[in-house]
N, C-alpha and C positions, 0 to 999 in steps of 0.2 A: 364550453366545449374546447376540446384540447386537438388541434391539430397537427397530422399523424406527421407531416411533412416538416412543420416548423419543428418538431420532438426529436425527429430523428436528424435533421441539420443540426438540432445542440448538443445532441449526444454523439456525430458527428466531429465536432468541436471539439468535443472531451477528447474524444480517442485520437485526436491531433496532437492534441497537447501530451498524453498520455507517452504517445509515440515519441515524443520531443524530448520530454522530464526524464521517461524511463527506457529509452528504447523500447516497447513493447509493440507490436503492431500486432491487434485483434480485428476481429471482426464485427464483433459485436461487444457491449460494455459490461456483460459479467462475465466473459471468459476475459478480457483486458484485468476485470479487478482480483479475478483469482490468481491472476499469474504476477501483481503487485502484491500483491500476499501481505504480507505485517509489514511494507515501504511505509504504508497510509493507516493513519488512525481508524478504528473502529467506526467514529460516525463519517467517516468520509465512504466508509465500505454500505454503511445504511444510508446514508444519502443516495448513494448509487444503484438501491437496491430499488429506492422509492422512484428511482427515474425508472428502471427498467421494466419497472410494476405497471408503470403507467404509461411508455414504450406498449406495453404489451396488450395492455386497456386500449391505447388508442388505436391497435391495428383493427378492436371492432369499432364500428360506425354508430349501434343502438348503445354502448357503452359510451365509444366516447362525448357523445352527446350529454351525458350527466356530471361530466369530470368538469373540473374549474382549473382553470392553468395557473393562477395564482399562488396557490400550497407549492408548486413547484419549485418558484421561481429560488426561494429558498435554497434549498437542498444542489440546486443547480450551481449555486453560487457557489456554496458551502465547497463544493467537490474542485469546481472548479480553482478555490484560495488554496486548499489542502492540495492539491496536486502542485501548485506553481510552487507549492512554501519549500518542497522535496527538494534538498539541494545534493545532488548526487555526488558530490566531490567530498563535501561534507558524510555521507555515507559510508563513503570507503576510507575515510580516514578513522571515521572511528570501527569500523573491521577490521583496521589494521591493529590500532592501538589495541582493540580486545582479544587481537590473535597474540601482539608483543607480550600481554600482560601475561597471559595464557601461559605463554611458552617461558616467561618471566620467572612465573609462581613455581611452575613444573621445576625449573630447572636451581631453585633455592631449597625444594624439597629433596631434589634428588640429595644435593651437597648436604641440608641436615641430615638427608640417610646416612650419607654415607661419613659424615661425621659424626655420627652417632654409633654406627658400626666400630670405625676405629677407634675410637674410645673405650667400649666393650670390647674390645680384642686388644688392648692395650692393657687392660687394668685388670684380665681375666686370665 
């Protein structure tokens, strides 16, 4: 039997840490993992899926009566390592670097345009 109280103190937990990692403050832990969007690997997003499944199992009584809290314990952990592993400094250096490169590439194409142009205006 999965108890609705101890479920929601860990998921509780989550959205502390969640708050912490990502600045995000939800309410509840799938609007928190929509608004993480692609920060978190895929099974950190089904991890999170199978807590809220069972979150939602346990607000009934005749249900949660047949759930085992064990299969949890798992996925609990799982979300919880992929959240801390998030190094958000680490994050926006590399949005920097992909925006430098970005504006890098852009700006080597423009120069062979336009080396290319004078060439053909040169020899023509």
């Amino acid at each position: 039997m999965i108890d609705a109280k101890t479920l929601n103190s860990e998921i509780q937990q989550i959205l502390r840490l969640i708050d912490r990692q990502f600045g995000i403050q939800a309410d509840d832990l799938a609007s928190a993992m929509r608004k993480i969007g692609r920060r978190l690997p895929k099974s950190a997003h089904r991890n999170a899926q199978k807590l809220i499944k069972a979150q939602s199992h346990a607000q009934n009584p005749k249900i949660a009566l047949h759930l085992d809290p064990a299969p949890l314990k798992a996925p609990y952990d799982a979300l919880v390592a992929a959240i801390e592993a998030y190094d958000r400094k680490d994050a926006m250096k590399g949005r920097a670097l992909d925006i430098a490169s970005t504006l890098v590439f852009n700006l080597l194409c423009a120069l062979a345009l336009i080396a290319l142009v004078a060439y053909f205006a040169k020899s023509g």
